[in-house]
C-alpha positions as CSV (number, residue, x, y, z in Angstrom):
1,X,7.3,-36.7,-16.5
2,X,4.2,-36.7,-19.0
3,X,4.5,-33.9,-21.0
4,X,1.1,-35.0,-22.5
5,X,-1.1,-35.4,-19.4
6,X,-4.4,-35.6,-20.3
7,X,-6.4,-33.5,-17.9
8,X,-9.9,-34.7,-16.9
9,X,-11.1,-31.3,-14.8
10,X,-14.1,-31.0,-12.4
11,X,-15.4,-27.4,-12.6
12,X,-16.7,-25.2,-9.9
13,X,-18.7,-22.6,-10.8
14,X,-20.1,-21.7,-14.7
15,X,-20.7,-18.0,-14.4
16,X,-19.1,-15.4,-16.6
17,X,-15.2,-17.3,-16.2
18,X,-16.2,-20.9,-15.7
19,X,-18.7,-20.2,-19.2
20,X,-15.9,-18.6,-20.9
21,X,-13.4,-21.5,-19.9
22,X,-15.4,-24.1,-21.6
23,X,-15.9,-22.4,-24.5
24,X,-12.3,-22.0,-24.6
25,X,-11.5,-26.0,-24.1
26,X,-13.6,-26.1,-27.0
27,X,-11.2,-24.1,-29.2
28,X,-8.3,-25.8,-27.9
29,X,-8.0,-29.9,-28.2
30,X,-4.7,-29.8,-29.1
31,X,-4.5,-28.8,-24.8
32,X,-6.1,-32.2,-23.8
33,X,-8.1,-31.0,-21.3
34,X,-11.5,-32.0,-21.0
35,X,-14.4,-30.5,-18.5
36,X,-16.2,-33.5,-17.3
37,X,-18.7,-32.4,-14.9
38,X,-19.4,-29.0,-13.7
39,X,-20.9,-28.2,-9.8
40,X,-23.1,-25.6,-10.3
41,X,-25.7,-23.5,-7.4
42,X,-28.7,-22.9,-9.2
43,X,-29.5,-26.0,-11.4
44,X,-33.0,-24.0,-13.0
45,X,-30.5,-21.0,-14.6
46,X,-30.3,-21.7,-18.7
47,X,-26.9,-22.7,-19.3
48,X,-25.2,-22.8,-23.1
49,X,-23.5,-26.3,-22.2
50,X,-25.4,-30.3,-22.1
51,X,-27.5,-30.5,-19.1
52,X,-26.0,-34.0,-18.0
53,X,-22.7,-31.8,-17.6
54,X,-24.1,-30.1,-14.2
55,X,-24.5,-31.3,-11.1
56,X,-25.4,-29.5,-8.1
57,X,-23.8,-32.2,-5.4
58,X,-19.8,-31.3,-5.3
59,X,-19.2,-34.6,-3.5
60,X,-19.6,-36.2,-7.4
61,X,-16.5,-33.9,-8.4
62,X,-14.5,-34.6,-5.2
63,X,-14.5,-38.1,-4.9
64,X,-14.8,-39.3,-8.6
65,X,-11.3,-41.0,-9.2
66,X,-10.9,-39.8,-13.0
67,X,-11.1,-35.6,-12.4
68,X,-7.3,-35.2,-11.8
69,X,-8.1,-31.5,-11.9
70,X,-10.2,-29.1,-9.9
71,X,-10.7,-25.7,-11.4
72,X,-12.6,-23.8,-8.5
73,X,-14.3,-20.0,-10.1
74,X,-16.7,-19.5,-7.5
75,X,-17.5,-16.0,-5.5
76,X,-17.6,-17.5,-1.8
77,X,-14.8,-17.7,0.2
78,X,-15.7,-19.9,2.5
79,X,-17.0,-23.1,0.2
80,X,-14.3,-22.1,-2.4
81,X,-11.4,-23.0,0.3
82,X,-13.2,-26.0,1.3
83,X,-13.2,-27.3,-1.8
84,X,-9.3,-26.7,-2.2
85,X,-8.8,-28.3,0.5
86,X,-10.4,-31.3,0.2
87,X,-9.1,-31.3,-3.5
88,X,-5.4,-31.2,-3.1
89,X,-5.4,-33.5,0.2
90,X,-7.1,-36.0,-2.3
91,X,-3.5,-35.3,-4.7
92,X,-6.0,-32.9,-7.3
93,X,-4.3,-30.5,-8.8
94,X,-5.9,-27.4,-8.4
95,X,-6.2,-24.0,-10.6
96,X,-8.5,-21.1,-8.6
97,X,-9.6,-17.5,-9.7
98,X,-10.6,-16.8,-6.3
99,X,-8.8,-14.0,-5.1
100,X,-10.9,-12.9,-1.8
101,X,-10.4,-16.6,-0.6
102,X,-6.3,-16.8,-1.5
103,X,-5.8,-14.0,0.2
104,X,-7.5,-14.7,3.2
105,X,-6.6,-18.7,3.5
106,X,-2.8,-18.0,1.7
107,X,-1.0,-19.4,4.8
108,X,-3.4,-22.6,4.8
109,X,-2.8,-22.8,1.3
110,X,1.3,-22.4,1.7
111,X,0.9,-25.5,4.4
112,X,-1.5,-27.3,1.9
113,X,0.6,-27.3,-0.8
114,X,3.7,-28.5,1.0
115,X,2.1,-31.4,2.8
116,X,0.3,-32.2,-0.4
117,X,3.2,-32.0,-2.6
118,X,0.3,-30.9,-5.0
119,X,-0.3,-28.2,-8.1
120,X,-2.4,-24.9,-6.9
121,X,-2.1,-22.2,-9.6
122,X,-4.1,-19.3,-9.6
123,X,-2.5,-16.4,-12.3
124,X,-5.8,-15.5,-13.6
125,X,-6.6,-14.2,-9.7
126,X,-3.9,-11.4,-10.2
127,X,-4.4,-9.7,-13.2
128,X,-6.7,-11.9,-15.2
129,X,-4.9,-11.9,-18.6
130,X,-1.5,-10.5,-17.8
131,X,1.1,-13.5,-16.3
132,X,2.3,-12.0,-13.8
133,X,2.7,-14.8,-10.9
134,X,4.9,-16.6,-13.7
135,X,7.0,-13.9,-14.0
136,X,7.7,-12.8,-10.7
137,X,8.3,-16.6,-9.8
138,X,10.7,-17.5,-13.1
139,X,12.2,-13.8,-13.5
140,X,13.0,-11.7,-11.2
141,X,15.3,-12.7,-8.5
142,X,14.9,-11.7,-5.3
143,X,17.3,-9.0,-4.5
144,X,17.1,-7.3,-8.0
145,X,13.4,-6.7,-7.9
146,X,13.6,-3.1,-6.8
147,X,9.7,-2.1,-7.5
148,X,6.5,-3.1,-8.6
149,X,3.5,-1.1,-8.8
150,X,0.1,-1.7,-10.7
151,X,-3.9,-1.5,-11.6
152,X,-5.1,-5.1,-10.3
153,X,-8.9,-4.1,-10.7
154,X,-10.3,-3.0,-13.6
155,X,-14.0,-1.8,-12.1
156,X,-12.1,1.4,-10.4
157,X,-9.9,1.8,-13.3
158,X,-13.4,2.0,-15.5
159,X,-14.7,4.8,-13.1
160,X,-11.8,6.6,-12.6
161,X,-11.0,6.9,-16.4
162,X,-14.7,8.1,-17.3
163,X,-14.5,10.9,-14.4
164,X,-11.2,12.3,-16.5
165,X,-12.4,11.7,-20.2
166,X,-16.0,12.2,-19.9
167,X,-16.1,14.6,-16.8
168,X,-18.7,12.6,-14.8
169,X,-18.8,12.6,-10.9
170,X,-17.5,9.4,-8.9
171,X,-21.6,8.2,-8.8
172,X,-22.1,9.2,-12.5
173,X,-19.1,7.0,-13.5
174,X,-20.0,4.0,-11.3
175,X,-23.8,3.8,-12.2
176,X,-22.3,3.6,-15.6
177,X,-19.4,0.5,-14.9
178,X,-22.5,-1.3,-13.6
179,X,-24.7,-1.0,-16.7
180,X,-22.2,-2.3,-18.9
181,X,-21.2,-5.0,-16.4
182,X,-18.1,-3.7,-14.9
183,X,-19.1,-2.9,-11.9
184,X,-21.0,-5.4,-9.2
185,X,-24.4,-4.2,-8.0
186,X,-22.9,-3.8,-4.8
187,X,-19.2,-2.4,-5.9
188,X,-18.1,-2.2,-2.2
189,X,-15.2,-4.7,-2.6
190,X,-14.0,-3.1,-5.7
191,X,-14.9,0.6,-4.9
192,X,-13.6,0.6,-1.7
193,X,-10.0,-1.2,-2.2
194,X,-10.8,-4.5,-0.8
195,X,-10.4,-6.3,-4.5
196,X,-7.3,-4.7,-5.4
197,X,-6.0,-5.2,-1.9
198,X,-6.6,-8.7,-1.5
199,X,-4.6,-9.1,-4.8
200,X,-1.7,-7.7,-3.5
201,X,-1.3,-9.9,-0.7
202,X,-0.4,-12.7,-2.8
203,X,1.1,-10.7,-5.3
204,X,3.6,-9.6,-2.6
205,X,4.3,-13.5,-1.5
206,X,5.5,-13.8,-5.2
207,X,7.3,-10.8,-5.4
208,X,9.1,-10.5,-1.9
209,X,8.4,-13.8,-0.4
210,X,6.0,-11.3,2.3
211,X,2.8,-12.9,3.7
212,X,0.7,-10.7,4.9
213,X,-3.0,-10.8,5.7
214,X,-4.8,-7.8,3.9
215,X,-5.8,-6.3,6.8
216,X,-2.5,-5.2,7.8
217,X,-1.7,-3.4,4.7
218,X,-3.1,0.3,4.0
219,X,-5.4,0.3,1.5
220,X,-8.5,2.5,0.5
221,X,-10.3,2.9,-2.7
222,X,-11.3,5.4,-5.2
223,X,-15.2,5.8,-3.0
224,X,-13.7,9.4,-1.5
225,X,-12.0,10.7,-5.0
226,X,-14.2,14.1,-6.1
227,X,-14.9,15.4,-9.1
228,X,-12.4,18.8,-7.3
229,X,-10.0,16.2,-7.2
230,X,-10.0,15.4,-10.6
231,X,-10.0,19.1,-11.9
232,X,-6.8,19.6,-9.8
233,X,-5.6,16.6,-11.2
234,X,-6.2,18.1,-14.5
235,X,-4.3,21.6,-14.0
236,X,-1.5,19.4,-12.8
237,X,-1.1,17.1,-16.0
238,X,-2.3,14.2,-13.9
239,X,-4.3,11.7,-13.8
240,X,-5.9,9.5,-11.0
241,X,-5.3,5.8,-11.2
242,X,-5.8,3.2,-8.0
243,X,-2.6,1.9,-7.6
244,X,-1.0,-1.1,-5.7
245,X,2.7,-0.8,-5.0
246,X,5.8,-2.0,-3.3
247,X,8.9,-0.7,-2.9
248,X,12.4,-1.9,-1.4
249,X,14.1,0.6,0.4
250,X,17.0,1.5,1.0
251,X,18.1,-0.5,4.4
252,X,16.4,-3.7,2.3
253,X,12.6,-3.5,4.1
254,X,9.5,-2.6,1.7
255,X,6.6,-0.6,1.7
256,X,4.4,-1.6,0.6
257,X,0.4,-0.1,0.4
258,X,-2.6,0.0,-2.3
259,X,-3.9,3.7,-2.6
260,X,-5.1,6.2,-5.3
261,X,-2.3,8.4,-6.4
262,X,-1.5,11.4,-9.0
263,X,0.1,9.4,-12.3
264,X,1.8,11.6,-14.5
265,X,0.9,11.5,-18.6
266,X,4.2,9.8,-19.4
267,X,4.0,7.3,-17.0
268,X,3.2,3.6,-18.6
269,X,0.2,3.6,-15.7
270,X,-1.3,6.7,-17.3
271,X,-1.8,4.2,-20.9
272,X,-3.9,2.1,-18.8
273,X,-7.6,2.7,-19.4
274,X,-11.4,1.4,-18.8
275,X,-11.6,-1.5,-17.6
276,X,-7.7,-3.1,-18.6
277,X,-5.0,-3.7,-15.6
278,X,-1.4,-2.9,-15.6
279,X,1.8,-3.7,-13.7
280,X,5.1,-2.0,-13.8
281,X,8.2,-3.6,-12.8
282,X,11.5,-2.3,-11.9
283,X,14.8,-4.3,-11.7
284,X,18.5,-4.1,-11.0
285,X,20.1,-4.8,-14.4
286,X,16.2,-4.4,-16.9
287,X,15.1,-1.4,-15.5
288,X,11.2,-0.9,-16.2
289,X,9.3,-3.5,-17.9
290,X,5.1,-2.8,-18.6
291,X,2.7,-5.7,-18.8
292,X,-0.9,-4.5,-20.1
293,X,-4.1,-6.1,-20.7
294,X,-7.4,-6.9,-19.8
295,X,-8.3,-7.3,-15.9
296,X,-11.3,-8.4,-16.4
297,X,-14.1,-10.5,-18.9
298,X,-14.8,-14.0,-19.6
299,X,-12.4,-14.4,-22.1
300,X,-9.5,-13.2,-20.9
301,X,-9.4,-14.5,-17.3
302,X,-10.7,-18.2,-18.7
303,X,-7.1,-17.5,-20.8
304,X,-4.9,-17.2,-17.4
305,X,-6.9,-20.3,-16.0
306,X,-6.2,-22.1,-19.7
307,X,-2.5,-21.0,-19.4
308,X,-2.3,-22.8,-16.0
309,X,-4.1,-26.0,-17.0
310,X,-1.3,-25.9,-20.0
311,X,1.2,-25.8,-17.1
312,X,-0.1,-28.4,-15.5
313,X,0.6,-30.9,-18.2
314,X,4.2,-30.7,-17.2
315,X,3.4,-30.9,-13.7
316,X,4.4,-27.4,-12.8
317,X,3.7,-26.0,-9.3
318,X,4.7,-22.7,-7.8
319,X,8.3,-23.1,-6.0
320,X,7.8,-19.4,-4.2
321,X,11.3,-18.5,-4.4
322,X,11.4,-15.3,-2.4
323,X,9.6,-17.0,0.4
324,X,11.3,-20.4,0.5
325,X,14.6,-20.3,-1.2
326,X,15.9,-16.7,-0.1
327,X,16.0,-14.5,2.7
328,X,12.3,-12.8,3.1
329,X,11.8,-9.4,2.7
330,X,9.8,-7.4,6.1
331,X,7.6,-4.9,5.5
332,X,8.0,-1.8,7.0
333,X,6.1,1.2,8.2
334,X,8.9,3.4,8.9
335,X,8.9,5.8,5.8
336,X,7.6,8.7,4.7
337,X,5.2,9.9,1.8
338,X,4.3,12.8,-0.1
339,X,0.2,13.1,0.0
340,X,-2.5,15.1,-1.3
341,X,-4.8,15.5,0.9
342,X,-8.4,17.8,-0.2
343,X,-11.6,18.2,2.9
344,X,-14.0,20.7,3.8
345,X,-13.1,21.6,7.5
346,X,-9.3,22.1,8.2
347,X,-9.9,21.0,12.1
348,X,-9.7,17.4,10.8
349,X,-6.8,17.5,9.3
350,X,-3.7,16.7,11.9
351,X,-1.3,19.6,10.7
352,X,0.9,18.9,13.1
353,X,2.1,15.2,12.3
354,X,3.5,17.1,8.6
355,X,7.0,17.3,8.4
356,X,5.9,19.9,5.7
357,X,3.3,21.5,4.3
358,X,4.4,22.6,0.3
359,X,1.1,23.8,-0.9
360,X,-2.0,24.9,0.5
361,X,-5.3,26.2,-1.1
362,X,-8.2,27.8,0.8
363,X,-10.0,29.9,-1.7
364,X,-12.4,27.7,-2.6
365,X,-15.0,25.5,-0.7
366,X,-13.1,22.9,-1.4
367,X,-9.4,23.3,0.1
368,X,-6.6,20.8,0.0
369,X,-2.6,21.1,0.4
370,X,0.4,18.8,-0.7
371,X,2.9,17.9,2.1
372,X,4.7,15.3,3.8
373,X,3.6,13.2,6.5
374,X,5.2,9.9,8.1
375,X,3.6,6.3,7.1
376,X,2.6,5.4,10.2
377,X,0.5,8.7,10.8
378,X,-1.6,6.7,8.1
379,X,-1.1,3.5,9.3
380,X,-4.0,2.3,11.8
381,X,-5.2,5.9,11.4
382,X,-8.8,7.1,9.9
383,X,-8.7,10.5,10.2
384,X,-7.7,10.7,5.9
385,X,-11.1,8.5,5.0
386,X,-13.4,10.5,7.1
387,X,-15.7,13.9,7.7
388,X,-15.4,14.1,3.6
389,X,-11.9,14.2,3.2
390,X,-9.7,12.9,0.4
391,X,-6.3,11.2,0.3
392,X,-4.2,11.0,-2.7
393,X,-0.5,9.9,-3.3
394,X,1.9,11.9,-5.4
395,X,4.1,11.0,-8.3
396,X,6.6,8.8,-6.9
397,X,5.9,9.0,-3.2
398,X,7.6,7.2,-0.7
399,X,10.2,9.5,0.8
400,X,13.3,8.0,2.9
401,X,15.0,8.9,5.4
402,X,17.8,11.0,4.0
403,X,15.3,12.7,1.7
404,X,13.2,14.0,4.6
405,X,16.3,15.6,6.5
406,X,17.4,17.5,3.3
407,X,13.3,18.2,3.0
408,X,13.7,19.7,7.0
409,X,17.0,21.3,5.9
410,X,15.4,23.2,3.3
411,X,12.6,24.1,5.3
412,X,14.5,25.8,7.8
413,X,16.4,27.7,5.1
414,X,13.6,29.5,3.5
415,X,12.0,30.0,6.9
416,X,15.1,31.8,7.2
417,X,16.2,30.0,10.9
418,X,19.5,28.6,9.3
């Protein structure tokens, strides 16, 4: 093995990552990595790099026999999985940021890199600066990985943060994340859950060895949080924070779901401000470990992609242990959770599918009540994202199936029936 493979890297895309990576090559000969051409759209935008760098025809990346490495930064799905393709059939290694297309090409990708026998690294399409693909790989094994939960995308976490600390309304907050450059012009994908979703599909290949496409997980965003919801928030000693979880249960399934939930003050998710991410992890024999930084930037995602062109100067590739060398974990629907749940008109709200109702506030326009309702009441369901109403997790919400019996016992006992 080479431990000092000089990396000659064909680079997709030169907007705010693919500018920060080669100004971070720059900083960092000792790396020998070297950008020799870079396929760009738009060949009339002003660039800070040599103009005989660009080109606008990809096949001059592809098929040139010295770019041992294709570092592919680019927003379209489509193209950007092309390109992998071609790349690793053609024995590239390759290094992606490209979340939206991992998640929805990760099977291809699983096949690809098998038949291939080739490198595809993408850590800086988790959590941008925080490595957590390389520790969920090298780490953790498989049946003491009890938890994980975490902020993947930094635009929500912006917003949700300046509707606490600065009082604004969701629209106030997000006008805001797009005039300092958090937010996208159009913020559906990151507003709405698809971002952080899409993240966790992969995230939960690493951690569990689960593939799953991300339309089969439940996920929402952070569009239907109010400003109500963040005054109740408030008197509770909460805060609001879009969060991505799994959990293994008790007969060895997970749950698994990305959805905004109550975080109390001590937890290590309620440190997690603006526009950083954070990931929690619990194990058997560790307990909880916290991994914090910034989700988002040109600097610190081009330093993911630099840590995985570093890897690949000893030839590292992801083994996916949890899928390929253990037993893989199944998710499950068949749980229940705690919810908050706030709306305007109580005739949209299914009452009867609670198992229990432990709160419920009507004097003011805006009700909402705290109770317990079975997963798959969610699952496939719309009814919580609709006619104005809004759905938030409690602290610590996925409720089994010996908790909910004692929860029906009680029930009964106060109701005075047993």
């Amino acid at each position: 093995m080479d431990t000092h493979k000089q990396l000659t890297i064909g680079l997709f895309g030169f907007g705010v990552v693919g500018e920060g990576l080669y100004k971070v090559l720059k900083q960092t000969p000792s790396l020998r990595a070297s950008i020799k051409k870079v396929c760009i759209k738009h060949p009339g935008k002003k660039r800070d790099a040599p103009a005989e760098l660009f080109t606008t025809d990809r096949e001059v990346i592809l098929n040139d026999p010295e770019i041992n490495v294709i570092v592919e930064v680019i927003n379209e799905s489509g193209p950007a999985f092309e390109i992998v393709t071609r790349a690793l059939k053609s024995g590239k290694s390759v290094v992606s940021a490209s979340k939206k297309m991992i998640a929805e090409h990760l099977p291809e990708l699983l096949e690809l890199q098998k038949a291939t026998h080739a490198s595809f690294l993408y850590e800086s399409a988790a959590c941008a600066s925080i490595p957590v693909i390389r520790n969920l790989e090298e780490y953790y094994d498989n049946d003491l990985l009890h938890s994980i939960k975490a902020i993947v995308n930094g635009s929500t976490n912006f917003i949700l943060t300046k509707m606490f600390e600065e009082s604004l309304d969701f629209q106030e907050a997000l006008l805001l994340a797009q005039q300092l450059g958090f937010a996208e012009s159009d913020p559906s994908l990151d507003v709405e859950g698809y971002d952080a979703a899409n993240k966790w599909t992969f995230l939960l290949t690493h951690a569990y060895g689960i593939v799953v496409a991300t339309d089969e997980l439940v996920f929402n965003g952070i569009q239907h949080v109010q400003a109500a919801d963040a005054e109740v928030a408030r008197e509770k000693h909460y805060d609001i924070k879009l969060v991505a979880q799994a959990k293994k249960l008790a007969n060895g399934k997970v749950a698994a779901f990305v959805l905004p939930q109550f975080i109390k003050q001590d937890d290590h998710l309620a440190f997690v401000k603006n526009e950083f991410n954070g990931v929690v992890i619990e194990s058997g024999f560790a307990d909880k470990q916290f991994f914090y930084g910034k989700g988002a930037g040109s600097f610190p995602t081009a330093s993911a992609v630099l840590s995985d062109l570093s890897a690949l100067r000893y030839e590292y590739k992801y083994e996916y242990k949890k899928l390929y060398h253990h037993q893989p974990h199944e998710l499950t629907d068949d749980f229940h959770v705690r919810v908050y749940l706030s709306f305007d008109d109580l005739k949209y709200i299914p009452r009867e599918r609670f198992e229990a109702i432990e709160e419920w506030h009507a004097d003011n326009d805006r009700k909402y009540l705290v109770g317990v309702i079975h997963f798959r009441d969610i699952k496939g369901q719309t009814w919580w994202k609709e006619n104005g109403t809004s759905l938030v997790l409690t602290p610590d919400p996925i409720i089994e199936d010996m908790e909910v019996r004692q929860l029906k016992k009680k029930s009964l006992e106060l109701a005075g029936l047993i």
